[in-house]
C-alpha positions as CSV (number, residue, x, y, z in Angstrom):
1,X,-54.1,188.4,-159.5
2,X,-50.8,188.8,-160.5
3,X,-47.2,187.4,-160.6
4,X,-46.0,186.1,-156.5
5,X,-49.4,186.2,-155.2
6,X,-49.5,182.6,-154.6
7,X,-45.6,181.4,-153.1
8,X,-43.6,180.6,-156.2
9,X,-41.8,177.8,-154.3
10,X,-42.5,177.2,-150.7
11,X,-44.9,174.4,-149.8
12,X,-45.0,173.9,-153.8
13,X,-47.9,176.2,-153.3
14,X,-48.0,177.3,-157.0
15,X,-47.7,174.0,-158.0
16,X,-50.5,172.8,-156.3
17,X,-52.7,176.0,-157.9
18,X,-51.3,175.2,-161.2
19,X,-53.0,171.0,-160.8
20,X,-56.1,172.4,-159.9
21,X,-56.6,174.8,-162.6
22,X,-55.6,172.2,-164.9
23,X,-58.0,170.3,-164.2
24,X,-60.6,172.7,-164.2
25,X,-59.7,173.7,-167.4
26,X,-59.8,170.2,-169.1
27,X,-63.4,169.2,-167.4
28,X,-64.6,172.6,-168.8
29,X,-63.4,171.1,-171.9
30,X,-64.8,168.0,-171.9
31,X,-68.8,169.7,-170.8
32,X,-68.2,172.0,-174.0
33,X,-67.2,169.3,-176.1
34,X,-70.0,167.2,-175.2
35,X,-72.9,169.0,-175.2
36,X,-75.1,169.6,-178.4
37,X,-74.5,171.5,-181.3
38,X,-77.4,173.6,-180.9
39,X,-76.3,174.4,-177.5
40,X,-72.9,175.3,-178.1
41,X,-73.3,179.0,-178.7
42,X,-75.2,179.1,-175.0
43,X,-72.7,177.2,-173.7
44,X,-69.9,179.0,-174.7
45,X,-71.0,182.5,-173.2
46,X,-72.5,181.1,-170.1
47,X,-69.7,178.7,-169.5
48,X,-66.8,177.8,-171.6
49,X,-65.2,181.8,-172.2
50,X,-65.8,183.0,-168.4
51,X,-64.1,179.7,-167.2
52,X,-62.1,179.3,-169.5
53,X,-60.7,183.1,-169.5
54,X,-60.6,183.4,-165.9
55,X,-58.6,180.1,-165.4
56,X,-56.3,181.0,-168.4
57,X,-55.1,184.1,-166.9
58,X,-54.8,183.0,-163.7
59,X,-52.1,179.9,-165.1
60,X,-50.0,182.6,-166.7
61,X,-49.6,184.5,-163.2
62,X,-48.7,181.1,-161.7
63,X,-46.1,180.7,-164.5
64,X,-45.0,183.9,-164.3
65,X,-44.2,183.7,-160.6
66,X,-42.7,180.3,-161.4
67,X,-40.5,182.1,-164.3
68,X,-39.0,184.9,-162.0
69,X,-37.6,181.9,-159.0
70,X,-36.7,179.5,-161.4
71,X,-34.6,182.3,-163.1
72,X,-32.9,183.9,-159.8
73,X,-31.3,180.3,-159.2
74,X,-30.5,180.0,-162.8
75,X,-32.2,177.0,-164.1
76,X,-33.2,176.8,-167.6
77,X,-36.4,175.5,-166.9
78,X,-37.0,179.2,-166.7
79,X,-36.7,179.8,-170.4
80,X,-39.5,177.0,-171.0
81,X,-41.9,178.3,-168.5
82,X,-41.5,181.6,-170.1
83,X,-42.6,180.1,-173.4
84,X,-45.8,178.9,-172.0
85,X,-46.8,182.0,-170.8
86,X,-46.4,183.2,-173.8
87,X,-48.8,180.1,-174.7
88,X,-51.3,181.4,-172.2
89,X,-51.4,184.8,-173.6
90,X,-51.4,183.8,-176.9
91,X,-54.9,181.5,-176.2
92,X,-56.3,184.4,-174.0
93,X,-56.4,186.1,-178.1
94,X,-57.6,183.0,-179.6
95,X,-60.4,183.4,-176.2
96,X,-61.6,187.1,-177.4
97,X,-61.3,186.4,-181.3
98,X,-63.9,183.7,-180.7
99,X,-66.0,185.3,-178.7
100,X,-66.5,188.6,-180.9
101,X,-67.4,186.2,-184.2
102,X,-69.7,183.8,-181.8
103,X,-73.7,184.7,-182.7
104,X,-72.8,186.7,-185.3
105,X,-71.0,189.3,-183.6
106,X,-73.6,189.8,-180.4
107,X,-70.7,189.8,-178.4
108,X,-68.2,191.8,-180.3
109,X,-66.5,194.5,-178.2
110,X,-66.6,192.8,-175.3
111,X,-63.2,190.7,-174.7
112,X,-61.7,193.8,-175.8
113,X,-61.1,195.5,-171.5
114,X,-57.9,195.1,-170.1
115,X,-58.2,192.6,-168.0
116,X,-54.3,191.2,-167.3
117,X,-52.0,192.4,-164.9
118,X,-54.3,194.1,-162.3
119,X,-52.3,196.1,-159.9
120,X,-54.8,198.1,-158.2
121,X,-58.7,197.2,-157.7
122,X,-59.4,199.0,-161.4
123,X,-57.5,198.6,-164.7
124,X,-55.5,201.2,-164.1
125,X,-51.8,200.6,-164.3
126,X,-52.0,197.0,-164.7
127,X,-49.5,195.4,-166.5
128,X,-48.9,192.2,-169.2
129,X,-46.4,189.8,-167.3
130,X,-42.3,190.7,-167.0
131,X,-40.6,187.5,-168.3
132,X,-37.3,186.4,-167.8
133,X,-34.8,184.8,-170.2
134,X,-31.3,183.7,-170.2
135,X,-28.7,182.2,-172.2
136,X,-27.6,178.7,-171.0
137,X,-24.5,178.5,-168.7
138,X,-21.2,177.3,-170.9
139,X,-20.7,174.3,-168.4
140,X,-22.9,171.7,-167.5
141,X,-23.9,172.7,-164.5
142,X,-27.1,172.1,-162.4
143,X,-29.1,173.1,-159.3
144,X,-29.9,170.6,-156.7
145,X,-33.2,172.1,-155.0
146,X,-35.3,171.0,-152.3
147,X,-39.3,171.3,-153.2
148,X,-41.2,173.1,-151.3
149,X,-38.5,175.4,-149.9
150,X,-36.0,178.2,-151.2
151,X,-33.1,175.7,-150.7
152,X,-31.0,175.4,-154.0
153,X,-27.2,175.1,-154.5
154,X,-25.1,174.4,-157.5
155,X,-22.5,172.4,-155.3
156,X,-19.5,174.7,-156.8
157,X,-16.3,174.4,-154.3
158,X,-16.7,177.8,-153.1
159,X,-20.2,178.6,-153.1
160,X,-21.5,174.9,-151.7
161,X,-24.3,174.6,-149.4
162,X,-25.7,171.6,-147.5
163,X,-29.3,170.8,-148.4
164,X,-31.5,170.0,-145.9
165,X,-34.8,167.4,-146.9
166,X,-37.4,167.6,-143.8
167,X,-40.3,165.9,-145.8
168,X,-39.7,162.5,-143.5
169,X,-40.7,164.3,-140.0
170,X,-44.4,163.9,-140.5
171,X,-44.9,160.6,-140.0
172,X,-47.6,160.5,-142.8
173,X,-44.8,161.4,-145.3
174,X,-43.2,157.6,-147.4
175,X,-41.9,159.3,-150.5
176,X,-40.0,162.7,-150.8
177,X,-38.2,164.5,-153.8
178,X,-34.8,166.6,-154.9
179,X,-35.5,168.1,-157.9
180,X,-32.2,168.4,-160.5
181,X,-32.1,171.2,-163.1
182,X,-29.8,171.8,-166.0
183,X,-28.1,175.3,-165.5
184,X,-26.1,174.2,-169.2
185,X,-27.2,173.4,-172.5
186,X,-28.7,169.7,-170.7
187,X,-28.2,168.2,-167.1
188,X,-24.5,166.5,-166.6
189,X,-24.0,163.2,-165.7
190,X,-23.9,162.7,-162.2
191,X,-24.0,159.8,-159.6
192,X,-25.8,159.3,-156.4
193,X,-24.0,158.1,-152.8
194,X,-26.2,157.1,-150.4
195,X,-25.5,153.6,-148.1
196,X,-28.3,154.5,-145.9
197,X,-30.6,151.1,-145.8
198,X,-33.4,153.0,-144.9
199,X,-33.7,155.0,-147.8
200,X,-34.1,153.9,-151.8
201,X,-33.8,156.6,-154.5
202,X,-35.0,156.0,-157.6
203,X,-34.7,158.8,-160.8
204,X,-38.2,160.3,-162.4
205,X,-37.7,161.7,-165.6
206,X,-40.0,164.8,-166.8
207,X,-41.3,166.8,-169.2
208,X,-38.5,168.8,-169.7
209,X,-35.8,167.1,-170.3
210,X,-33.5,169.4,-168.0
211,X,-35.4,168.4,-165.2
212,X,-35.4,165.0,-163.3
213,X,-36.8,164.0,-160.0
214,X,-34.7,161.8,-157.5
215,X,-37.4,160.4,-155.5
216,X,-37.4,159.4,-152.2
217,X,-39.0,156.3,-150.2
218,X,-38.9,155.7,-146.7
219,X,-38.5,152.3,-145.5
220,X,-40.0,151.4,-142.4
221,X,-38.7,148.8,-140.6
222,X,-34.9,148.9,-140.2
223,X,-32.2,148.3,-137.5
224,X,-31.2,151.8,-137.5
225,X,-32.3,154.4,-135.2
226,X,-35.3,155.8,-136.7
227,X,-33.9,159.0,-135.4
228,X,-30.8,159.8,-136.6
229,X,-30.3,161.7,-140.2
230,X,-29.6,160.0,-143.5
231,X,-27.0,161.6,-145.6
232,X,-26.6,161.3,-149.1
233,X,-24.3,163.0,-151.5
234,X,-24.8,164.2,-155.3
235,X,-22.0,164.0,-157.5
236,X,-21.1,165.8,-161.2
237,X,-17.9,167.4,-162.6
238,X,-19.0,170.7,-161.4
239,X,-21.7,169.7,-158.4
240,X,-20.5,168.2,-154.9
241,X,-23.8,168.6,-153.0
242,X,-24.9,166.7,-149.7
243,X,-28.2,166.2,-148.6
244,X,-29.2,165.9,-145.5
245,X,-32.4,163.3,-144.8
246,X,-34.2,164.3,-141.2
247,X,-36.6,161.5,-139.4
248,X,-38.9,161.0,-137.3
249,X,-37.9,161.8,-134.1
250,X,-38.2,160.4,-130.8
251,X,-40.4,162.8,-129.0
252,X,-42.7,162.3,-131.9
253,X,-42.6,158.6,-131.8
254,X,-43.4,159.1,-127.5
255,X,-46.6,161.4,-128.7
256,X,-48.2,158.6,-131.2
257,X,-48.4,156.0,-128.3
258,X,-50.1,158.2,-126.2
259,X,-52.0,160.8,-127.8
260,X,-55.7,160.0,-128.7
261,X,-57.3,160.6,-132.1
262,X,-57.8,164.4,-133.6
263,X,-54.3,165.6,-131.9
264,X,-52.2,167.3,-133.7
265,X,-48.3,166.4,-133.1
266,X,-45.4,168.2,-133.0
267,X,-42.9,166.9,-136.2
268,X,-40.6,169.5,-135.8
269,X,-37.3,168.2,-135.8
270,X,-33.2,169.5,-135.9
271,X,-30.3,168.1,-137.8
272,X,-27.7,166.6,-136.1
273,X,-25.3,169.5,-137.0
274,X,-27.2,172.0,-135.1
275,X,-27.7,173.9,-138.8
276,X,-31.1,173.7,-139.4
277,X,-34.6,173.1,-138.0
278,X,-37.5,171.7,-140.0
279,X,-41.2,172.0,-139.3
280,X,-41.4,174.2,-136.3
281,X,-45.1,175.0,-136.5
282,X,-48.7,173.1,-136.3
283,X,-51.4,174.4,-138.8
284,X,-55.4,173.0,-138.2
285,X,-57.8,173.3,-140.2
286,X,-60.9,175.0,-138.3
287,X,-63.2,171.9,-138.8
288,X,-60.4,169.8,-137.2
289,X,-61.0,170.2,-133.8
290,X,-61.3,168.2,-130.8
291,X,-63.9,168.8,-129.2
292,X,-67.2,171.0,-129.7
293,X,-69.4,172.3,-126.9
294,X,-72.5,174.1,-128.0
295,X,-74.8,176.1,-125.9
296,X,-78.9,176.3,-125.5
297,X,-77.9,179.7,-127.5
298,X,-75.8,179.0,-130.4
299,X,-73.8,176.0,-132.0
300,X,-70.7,176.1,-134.1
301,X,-71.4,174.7,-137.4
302,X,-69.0,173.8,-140.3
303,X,-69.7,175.5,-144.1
304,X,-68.1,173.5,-146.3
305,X,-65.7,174.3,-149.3
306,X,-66.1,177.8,-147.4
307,X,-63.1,180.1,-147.3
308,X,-59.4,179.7,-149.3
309,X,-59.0,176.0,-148.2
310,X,-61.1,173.5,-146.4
311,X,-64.0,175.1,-144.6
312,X,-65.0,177.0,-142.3
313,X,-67.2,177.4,-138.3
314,X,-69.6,179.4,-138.2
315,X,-71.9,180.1,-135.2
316,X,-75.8,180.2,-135.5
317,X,-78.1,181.9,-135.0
318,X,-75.9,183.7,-137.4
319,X,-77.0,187.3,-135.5
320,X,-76.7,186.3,-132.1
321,X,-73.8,187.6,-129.6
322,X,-72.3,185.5,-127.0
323,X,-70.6,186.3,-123.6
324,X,-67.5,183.4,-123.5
325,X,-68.5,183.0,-119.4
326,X,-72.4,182.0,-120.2
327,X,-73.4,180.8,-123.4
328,X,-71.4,181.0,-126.2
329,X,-70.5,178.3,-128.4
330,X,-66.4,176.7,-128.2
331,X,-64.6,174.9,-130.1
332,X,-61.4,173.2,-128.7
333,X,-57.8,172.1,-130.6
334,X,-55.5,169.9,-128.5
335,X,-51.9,170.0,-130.1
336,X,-48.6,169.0,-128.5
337,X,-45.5,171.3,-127.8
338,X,-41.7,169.8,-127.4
339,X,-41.3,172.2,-124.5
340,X,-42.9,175.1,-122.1
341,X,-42.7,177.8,-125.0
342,X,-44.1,181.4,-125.8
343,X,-46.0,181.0,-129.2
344,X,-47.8,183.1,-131.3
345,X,-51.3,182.0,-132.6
346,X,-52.6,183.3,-136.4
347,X,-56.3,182.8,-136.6
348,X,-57.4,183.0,-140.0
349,X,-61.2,184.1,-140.5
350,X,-63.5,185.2,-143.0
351,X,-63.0,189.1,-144.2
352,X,-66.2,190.0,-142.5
353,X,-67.0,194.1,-141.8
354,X,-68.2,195.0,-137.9
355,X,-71.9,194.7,-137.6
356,X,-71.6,198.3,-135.9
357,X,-69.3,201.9,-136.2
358,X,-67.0,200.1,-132.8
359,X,-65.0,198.5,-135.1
360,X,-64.6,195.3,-133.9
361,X,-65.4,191.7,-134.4
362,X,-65.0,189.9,-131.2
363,X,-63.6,185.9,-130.6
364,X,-62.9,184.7,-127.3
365,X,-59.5,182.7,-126.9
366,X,-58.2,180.6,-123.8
367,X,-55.5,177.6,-123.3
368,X,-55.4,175.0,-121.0
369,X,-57.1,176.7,-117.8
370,X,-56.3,180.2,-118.0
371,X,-58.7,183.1,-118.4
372,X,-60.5,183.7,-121.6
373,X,-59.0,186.6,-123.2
374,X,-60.7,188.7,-126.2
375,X,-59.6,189.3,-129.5
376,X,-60.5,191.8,-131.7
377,X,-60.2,190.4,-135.5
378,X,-60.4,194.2,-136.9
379,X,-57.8,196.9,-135.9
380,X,-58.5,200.2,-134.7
381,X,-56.9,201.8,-138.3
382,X,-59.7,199.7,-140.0
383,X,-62.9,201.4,-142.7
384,X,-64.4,200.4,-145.1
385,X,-63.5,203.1,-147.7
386,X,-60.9,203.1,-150.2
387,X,-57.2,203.3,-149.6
388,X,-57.6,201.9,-146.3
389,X,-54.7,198.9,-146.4
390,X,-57.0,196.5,-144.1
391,X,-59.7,196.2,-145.9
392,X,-58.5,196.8,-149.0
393,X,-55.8,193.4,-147.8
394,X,-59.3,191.8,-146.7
395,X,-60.9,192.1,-149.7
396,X,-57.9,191.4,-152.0
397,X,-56.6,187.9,-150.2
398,X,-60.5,186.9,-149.0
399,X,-59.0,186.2,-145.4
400,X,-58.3,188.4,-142.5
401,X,-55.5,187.7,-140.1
402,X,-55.0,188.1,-137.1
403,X,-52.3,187.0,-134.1
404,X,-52.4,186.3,-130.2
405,X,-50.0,185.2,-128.3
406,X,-50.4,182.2,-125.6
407,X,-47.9,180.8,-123.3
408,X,-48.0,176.6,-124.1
409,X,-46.7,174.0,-121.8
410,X,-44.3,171.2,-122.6
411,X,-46.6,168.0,-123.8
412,X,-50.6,168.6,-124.6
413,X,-52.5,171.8,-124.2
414,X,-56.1,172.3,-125.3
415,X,-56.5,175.7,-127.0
416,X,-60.2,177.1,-126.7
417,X,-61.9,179.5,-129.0
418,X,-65.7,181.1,-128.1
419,X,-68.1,182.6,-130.4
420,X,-68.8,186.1,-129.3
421,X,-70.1,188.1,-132.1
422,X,-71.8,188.1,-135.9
423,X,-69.7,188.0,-139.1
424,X,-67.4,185.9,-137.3
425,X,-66.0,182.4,-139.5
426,X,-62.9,181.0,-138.4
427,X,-60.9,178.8,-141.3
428,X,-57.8,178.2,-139.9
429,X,-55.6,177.9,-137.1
430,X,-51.5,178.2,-137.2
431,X,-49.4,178.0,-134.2
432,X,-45.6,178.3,-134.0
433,X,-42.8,179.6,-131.1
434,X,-42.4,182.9,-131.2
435,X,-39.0,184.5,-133.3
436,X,-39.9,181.5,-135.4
437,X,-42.3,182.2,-138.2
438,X,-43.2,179.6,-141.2
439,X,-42.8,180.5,-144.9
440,X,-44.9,183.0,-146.2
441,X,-48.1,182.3,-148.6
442,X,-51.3,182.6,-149.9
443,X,-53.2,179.8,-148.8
444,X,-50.9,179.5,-145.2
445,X,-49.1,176.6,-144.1
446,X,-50.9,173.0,-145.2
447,X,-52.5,171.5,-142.3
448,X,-49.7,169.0,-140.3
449,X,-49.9,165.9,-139.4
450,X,-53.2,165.0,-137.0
451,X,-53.5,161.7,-135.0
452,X,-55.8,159.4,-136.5
């Protein structure tokens, strides 16, 4: 684990990290806290310091990724984030001091290992964080930045851009967010233009106070066209920024009266200035499907909390081969495309090694009603052995990936995947048009929106 593993800014991924290991930390917490004194010593070793530890350095690599984008778009929130690393490493000391006094010393030696900053699979070369710091600007300026995305502009005359909010094409989506940071000593005064009726923007305030929130809400019923973008405009005696607000659009609202229930839609969308394009992709979740067919052979069946996000399928008899044309086991995904389109498909499943020397790990894949085609979820370069980038990458990230590419009609198309050998879990699915790839990060794109 280190600094940029998980995405520092796109799909708030970090952010998301950071919650969770929050709260893990404070329920660990609360079970030390309230178990008996005479249990606390056990308690500690067998609980508290491995959690604890493990969580606590894994927040400081979060921060520090956070620390290094906040600083390349110059927002002082930087500086802060950089002082709670610094808090982090500070309570990973506290961590190992009480451990070596704890039973009188049993354990004394043994928080003393490097254990921050891995860079290879062993301790050697790893590294404490590199943290960024920087003097305030002299103005008060401030960075208009879209969550989620590597969007961010000061709004200066010359160096302007236009922002672009995409939140609102997934129909699931009512509230959205800009996020404005001080680049000066404190934020500047600034004033909001926005006369669309279908919007209301209301200011958050945080925890630091060069940071607020403008948040978002969607109204639904209004006598505009739901289509058409919203534009609003962010004004400061150094900022001129406008922000563009995408909708829903029509081809969307077309798909929700006539798709049925576990289909995932197409929310892609353009701005009415041709400039940008939001949401070009669908990403499923492997237990999502649409339909299951299982065989007198084998069945696919879902492990929960398996894998990096939701779950994952696995087909049993867990040593059985299939042949896609007799028996094996498929699982089927129906998802809608704008138009007749080449697209690549990334299948994310479980690291597993071959069962034999042929490396490979057969999958069958088919859409619509063309021919079942094989994939092979191991390359040919692939060994087990050290130095070897695949499965070093596989063991590393917990996830192998792998890409096919299908030719998808305009409207519905059912994609079909088939069982066909052991080892073989499948946790996600992302599909998007070829030439346009989503963000890149560790846990892939968040599953989109799914008829209900």
């Amino acid at each position: 684990m280190r600094a940029g593993v998980y995405a520092p800014l796109a799909y708030e991924e970090t952010k998301r990290v950071l919650t969770e290991v929050q709260e893990l930390m404070q329920l660990t917490e609360t079970i030390y806290e309230n178990c008996e004194e005479t249990a606390k010593c056990s308690m500690f070793w067998l609980l508290y310091y491995p959690v604890m530890a493990n969580l606590n350095v894994q927040k400081l690599q979060l921060l520090t990724g956070l620390n290094h984008a906040y600083a390349q778009q110059q927002r002082n929130q930087a500086n802060e984030i950089a002082d709670m690393v610094e808090n982090c490493l500070q309570y990973d000391e506290m961590l190992i001091r009480k451990l070596h006094i704890m039973d009188n010393g049993y354990f004394y030696g043994m928080g003393m290992s490097e254990h921050v900053g891995f860079q290879k699979w062993n301790e050697e070369e790893c590294q404490y964080p590199i943290l960024y710091r920087f003097k305030p600007a002299n103005k008060l300026r401030m960075v208009v930045s879209v969550p989620g995305t590597q969007q961010h502009t000061q709004g200066g005359d010359w160096t302007k851009q236009t922002l672009y909010l995409d939140d609102f094409l997934s129909p699931d989506r009512q509230e959205a967010y800009l996020e404005l940071s001080a680049v000066g000593r404190m934020l500047p005064e600034y004033r909001i233009i926005c006369t669309d009726e279908r919007l209301t923007i209301r200011e958050e305030k945080t925890s630091n106070e060069g940071v607020v929130h403008l948040v978002l809400t969607r109204k639904q019923e209004t006598g505009k066209e739901l289509s058409e973008d919203a534009v609003l405009h962010i004004e400061s005696e150094f900022c001129h920024t406008k922000v563009v607000v995408l909708f829903p659009t029509a081809f969307l609202a077309e798909q929700r009266k006539k798709e049925p229930a576990g289909t995932f839609l197409w929310c892609g969308g353009s701005s009415e200035d041709g400039n940008y394009c939001g949401r070009e992709y669908i990403s499923m979740e492997a237990a999502h499907y649409f339909e299951k067919s299982d065989t007198e052979d084998g069945i696919f069946v879902e492990i929960p909390e398996y894998g990096k996000t939701l779950s994952g399928m696995k087909a049993f008899p867990v040593t059985a081969f299939f042949d896609p044309l007799q028996n094996a086991p498929e699982l089927s995904y129906r998802f809608v495309l704008p138009k007749e389109d080449t697209c690549i498909v990334r299948f994310l499943v479980t690291p597993s090694n071959p069962t034999d020397m042929n490396k490979r790990l057969l999958f069958g894949v088919s859409v619509n009603e063309g021919e079942i085609e094989t994939v092979n979820a191991i390359k040919e370069s692939f060994a087990v052995a050290d130095r070897n980038e695949e499965w070093e990458r596989g063991v590393l990230d917990n996830i192998r990936v792998c890409e096919h590419i299908i030719q998808g009609k305009e409207g519905a198309n059912l994609l079909h995947v088939y069982a066909m050998e052991p080892g073989f879990v499948l946790e996600k699915i992302v599909i998007f048009p070829q030439g346009k790839e989503p963000m890149k990060c560790y846990l892939e794109v968040p599953e989109t929106f799914r008829q209900g």
